[in-house]
C-alpha positions, 0 to 999 in steps of 0.5 A, a space after each residue: 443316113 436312110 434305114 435302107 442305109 443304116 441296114 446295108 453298113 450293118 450287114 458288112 461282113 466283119 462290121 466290128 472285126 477290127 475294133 478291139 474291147 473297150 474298157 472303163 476310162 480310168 487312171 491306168 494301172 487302177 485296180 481291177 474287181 472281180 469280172 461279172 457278166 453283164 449284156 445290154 440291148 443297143 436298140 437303133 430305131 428305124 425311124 425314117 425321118 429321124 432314125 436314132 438310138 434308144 437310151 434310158 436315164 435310170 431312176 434316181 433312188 437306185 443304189 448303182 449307177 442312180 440317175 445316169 443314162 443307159 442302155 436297157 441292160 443288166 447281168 446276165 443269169 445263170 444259163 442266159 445268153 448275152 442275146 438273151 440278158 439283153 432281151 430281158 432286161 429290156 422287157 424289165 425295164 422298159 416294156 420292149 417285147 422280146 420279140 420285137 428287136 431284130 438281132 444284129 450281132 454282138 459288139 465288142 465288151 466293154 469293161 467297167 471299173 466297178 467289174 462288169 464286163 458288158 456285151 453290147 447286143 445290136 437290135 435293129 428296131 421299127 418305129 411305132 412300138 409301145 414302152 412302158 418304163 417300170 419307174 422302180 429301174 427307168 426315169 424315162 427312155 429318150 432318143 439320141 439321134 444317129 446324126 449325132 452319133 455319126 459326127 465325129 466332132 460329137 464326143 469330147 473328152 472331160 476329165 475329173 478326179 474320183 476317189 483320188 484318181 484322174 479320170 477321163 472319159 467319153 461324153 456326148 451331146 444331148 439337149 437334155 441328158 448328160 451321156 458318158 461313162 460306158 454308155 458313151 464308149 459303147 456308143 464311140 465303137 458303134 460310131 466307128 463302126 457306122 463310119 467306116 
């Protein structure tokens, strides 16, 4: 898909109309924590040869969530927007200057088992910007390629037990990274959106 392309799904009316919240992939009846807000930046990267989305593997010594691949992201504060959260915390993370991402609206929340509820924030991107990873939140950001966000065969199912309980979950392929959990279920709505 051509940015021209990619830019022509995305101003469909109602492009997520039809597509409901998500939520973690956990064993059904499992107890809920408390709600806390959270947003991140769905960065799609205009690329003309190889358009993708930005994602970021997080630092191996974080106490939450150590070494497991992202968006730019985190809870939105007190007075904060989700738009606003997003921008932020990709700025934070990542050196992305806020005014770069040209918004595209709010995908539907995805909550999490450990109690966030995460509203992805669309942001349209040129190539050719600068990021500076701050090491003390991000290992590293890398590409995960629309083609591979656009083929339905992508994702697969896994399964594992976690503190007693059979869960099952979204995972995606990567040459390098392991993406699943959130991650992949928001990126699963931005497929089915694309596609449609």
């Amino acid at each position: 898909m051509t940015p021209e392309e990619l830019r022509a799904r995305l101003a469909r009316p109602g492009l997520f109309a039809g597509l409901a919240p998500s939520f973690a992939d956990d064993a059904p009846g499992a107890p809920r924590p408390p709600v806390r807000p959270a947003a991140v930046l769905v960065p799609l990267v205009l690329d003309p040869e190889r358009p993708f989305v930005l994602l970021t593997r997080r630092a191996a010594h974080l106490s939450s969530h150590p070494g497991q691949v992202s968006f730019p992201g985190g809870r939105i504060e007190p007075g904060e927007t989700p738009e606003e959260a997003a921008l932020r915390e990709a700025e934070e993370e990542v050196g992305l200057a806020r005014d770069l991402p040209e918004l595209h609206g709010r995908m539907p929340a995805h909550r999490t088992g450990t109690g966030y509820e995460i509203t992805p924030v669309l942001g349209l991107l040129a190539p050719g910007f600068a990021l500076r990873p701050d090491p003390a939140e991000v290992a590293h950001a890398f590409a995960f390629p629309l083609a591979t966000l656009l083929d339905p065969a992508a994702p697969r199912r896994e399964r594992a037990e976690w503190k007693g309980r059979l869960r099952e979950y979204w995972v995606w392929p990567h040459e390098q990274e392991r993406i699943w959990g959130a991650t992949a279920s928001i990126l699963l709505t931005l497929a089915r959106a694309l596609r449609g």
